[in-house]
mmCIF file of the N, C-alpha and C atoms, coordinates in Angstrom:
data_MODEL
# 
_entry.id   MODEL 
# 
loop_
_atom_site.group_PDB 
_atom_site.id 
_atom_site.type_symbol 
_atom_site.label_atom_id 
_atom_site.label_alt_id 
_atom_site.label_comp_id 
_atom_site.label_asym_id 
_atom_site.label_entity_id 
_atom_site.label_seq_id 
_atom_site.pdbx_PDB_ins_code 
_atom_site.Cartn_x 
_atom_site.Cartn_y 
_atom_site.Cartn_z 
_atom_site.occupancy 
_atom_site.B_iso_or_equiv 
_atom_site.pdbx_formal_charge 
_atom_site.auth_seq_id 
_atom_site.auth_comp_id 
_atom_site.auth_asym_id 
_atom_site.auth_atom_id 
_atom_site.pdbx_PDB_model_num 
ATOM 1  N N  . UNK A 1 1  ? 17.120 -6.948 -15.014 1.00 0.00 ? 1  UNK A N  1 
ATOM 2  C CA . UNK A 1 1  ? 18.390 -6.210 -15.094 1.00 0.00 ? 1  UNK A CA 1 
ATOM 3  C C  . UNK A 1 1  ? 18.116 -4.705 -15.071 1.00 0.00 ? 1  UNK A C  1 
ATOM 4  N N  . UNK A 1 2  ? 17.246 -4.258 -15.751 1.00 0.00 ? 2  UNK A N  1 
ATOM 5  C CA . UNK A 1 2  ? 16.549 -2.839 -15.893 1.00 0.00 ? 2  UNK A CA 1 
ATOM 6  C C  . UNK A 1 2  ? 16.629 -2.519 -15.153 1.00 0.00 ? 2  UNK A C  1 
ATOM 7  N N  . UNK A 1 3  ? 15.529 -3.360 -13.725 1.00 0.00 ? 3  UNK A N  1 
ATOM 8  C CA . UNK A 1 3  ? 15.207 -2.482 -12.450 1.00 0.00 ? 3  UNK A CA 1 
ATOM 9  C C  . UNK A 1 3  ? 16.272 -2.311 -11.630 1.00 0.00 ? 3  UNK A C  1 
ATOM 10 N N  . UNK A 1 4  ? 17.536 -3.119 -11.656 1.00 0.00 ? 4  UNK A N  1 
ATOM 11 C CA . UNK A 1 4  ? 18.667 -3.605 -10.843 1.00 0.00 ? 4  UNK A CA 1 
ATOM 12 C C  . UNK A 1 4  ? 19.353 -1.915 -11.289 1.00 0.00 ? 4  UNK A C  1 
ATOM 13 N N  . UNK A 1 5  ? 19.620 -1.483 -12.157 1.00 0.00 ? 5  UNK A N  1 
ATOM 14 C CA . UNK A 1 5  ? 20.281 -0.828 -12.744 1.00 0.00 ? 5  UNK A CA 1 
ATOM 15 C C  . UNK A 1 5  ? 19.673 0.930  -12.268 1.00 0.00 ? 5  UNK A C  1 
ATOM 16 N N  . UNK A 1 6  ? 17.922 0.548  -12.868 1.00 0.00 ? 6  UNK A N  1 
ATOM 17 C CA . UNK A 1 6  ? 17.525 1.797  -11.976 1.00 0.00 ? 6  UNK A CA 1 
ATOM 18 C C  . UNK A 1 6  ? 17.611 1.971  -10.567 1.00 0.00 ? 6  UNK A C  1 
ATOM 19 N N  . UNK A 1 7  ? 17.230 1.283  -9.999  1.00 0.00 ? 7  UNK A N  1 
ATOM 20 C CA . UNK A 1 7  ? 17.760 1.056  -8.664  1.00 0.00 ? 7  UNK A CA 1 
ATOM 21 C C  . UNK A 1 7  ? 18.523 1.869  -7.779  1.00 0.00 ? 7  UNK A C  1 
ATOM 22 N N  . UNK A 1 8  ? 19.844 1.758  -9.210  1.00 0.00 ? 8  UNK A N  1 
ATOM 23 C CA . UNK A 1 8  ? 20.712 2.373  -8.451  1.00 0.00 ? 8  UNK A CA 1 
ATOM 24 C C  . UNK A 1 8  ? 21.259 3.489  -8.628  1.00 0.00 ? 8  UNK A C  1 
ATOM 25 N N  . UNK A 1 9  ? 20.734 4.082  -9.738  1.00 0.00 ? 9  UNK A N  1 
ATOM 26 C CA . UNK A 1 9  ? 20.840 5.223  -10.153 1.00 0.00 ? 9  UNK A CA 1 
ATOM 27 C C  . UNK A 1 9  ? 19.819 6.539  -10.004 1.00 0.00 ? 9  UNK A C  1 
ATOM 28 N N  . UNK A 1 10 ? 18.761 5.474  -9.411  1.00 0.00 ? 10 UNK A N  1 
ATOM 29 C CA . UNK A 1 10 ? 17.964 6.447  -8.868  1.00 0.00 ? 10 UNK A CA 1 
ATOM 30 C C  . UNK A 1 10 ? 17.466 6.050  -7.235  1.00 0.00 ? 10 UNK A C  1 
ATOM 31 N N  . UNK A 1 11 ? 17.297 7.772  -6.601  1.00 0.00 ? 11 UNK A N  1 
ATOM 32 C CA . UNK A 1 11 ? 16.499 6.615  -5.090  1.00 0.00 ? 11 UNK A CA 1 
ATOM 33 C C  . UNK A 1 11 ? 14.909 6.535  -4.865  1.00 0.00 ? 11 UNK A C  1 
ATOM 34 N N  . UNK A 1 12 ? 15.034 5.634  -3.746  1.00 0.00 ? 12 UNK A N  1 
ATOM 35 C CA . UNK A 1 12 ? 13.212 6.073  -3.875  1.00 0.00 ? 12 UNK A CA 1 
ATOM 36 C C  . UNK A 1 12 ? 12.490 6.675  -4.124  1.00 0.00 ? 12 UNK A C  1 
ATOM 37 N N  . UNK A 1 13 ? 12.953 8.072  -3.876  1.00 0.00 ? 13 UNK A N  1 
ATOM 38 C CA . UNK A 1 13 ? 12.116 9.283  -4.170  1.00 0.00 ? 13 UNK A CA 1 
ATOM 39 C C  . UNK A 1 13 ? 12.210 9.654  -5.210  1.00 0.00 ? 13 UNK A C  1 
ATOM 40 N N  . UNK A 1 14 ? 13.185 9.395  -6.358  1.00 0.00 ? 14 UNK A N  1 
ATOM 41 C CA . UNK A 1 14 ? 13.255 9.922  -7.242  1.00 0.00 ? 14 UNK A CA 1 
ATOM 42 C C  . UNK A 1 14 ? 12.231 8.939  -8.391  1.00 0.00 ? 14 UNK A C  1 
ATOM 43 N N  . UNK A 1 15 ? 12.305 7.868  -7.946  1.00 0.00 ? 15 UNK A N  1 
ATOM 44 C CA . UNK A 1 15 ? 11.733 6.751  -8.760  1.00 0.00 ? 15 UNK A CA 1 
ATOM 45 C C  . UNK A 1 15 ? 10.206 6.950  -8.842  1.00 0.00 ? 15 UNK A C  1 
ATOM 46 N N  . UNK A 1 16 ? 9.583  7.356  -7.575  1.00 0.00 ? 16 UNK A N  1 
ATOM 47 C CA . UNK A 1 16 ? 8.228  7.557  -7.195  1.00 0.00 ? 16 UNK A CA 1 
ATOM 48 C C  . UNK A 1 16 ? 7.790  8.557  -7.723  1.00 0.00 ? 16 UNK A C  1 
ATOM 49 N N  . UNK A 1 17 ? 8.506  9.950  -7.895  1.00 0.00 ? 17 UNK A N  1 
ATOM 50 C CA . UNK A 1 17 ? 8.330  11.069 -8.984  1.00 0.00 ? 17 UNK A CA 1 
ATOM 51 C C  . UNK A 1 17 ? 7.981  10.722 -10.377 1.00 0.00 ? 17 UNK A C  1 
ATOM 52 N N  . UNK A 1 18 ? 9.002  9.828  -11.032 1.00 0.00 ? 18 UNK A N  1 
ATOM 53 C CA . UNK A 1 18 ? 9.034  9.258  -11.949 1.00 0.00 ? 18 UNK A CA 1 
ATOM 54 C C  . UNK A 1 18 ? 7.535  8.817  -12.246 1.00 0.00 ? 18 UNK A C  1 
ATOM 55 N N  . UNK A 1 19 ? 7.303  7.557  -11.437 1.00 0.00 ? 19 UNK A N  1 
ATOM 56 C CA . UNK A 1 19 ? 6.352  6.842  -11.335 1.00 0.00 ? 19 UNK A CA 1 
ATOM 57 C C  . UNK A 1 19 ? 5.236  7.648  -11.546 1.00 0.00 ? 19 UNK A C  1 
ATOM 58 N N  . UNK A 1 20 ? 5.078  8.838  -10.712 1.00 0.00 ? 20 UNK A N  1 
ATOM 59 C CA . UNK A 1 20 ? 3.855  9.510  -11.013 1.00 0.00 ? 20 UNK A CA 1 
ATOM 60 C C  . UNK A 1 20 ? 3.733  10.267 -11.911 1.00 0.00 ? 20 UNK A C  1 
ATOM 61 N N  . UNK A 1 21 ? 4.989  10.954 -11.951 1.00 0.00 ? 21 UNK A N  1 
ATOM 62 C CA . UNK A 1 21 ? 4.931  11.502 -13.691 1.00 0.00 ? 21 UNK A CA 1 
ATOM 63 C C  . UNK A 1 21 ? 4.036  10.611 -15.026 1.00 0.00 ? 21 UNK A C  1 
ATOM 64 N N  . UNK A 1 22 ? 4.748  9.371  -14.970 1.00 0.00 ? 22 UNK A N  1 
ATOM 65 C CA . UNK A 1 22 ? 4.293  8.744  -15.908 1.00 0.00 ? 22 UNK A CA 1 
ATOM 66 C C  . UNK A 1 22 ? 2.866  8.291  -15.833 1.00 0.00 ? 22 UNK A C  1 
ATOM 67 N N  . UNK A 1 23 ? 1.997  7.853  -14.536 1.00 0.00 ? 23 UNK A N  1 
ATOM 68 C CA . UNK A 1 23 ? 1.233  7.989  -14.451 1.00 0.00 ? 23 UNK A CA 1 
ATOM 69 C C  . UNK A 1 23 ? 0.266  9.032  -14.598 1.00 0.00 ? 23 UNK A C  1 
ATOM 70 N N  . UNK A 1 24 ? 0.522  9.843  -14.419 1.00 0.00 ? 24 UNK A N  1 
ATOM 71 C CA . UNK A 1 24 ? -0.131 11.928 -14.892 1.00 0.00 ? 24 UNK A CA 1 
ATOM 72 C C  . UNK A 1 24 ? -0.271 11.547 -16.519 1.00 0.00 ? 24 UNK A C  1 
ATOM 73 N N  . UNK A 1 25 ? 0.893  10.895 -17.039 1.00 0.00 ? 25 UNK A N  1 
ATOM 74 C CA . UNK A 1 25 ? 1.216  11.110 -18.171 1.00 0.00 ? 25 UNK A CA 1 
ATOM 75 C C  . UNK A 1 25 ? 0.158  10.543 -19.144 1.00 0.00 ? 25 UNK A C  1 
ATOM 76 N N  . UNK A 1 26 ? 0.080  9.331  -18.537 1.00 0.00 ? 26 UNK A N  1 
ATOM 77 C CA . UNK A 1 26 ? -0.961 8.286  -18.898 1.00 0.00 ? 26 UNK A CA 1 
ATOM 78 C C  . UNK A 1 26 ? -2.528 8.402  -18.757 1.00 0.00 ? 26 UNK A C  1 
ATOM 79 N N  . UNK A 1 27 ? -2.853 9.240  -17.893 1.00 0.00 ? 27 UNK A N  1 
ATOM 80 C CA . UNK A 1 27 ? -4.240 9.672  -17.734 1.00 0.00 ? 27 UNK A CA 1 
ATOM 81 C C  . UNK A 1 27 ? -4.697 11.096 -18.415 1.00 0.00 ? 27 UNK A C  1 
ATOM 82 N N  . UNK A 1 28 ? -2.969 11.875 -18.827 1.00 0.00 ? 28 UNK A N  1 
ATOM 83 C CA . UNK A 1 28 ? -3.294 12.782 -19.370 1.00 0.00 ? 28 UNK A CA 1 
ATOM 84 C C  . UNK A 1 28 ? -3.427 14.063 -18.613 1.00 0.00 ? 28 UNK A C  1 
ATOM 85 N N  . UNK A 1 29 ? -2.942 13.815 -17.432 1.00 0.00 ? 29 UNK A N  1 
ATOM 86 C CA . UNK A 1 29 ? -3.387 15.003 -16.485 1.00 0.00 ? 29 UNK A CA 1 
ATOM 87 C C  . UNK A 1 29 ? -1.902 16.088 -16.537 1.00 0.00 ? 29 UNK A C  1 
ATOM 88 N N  . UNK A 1 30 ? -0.591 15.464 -17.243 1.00 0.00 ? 30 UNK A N  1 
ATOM 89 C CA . UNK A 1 30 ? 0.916  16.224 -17.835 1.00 0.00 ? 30 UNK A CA 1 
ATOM 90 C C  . UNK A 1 30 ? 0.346  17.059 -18.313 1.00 0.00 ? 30 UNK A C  1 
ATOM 91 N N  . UNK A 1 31 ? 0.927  18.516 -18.192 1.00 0.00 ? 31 UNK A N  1 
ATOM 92 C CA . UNK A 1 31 ? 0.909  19.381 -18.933 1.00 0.00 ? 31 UNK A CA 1 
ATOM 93 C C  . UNK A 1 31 ? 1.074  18.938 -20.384 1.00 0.00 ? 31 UNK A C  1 
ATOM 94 N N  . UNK A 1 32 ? 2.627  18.174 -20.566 1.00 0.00 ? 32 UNK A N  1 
ATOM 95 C CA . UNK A 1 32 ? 2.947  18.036 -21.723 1.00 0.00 ? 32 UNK A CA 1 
ATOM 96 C C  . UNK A 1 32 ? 2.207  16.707 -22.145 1.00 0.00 ? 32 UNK A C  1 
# 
């Protein structure tokens, strides 16, 4: 249901930002 929902509130590109954000985030390479 989650993804159904992001989906559509976000578009590909915005999701993939996301995605790598959180990935940066996770390795630590975020500023924050």
């Amino acid at each position: 249901i989650e993804g159904c929902l992001a989906g559509e509130m976000f578009s590909p590109g915005e999701l993939a930002a996301i995605g790598i954000k959180a990935i940066e985030a996770e390795l630590g390479l975020a500023p924050e």
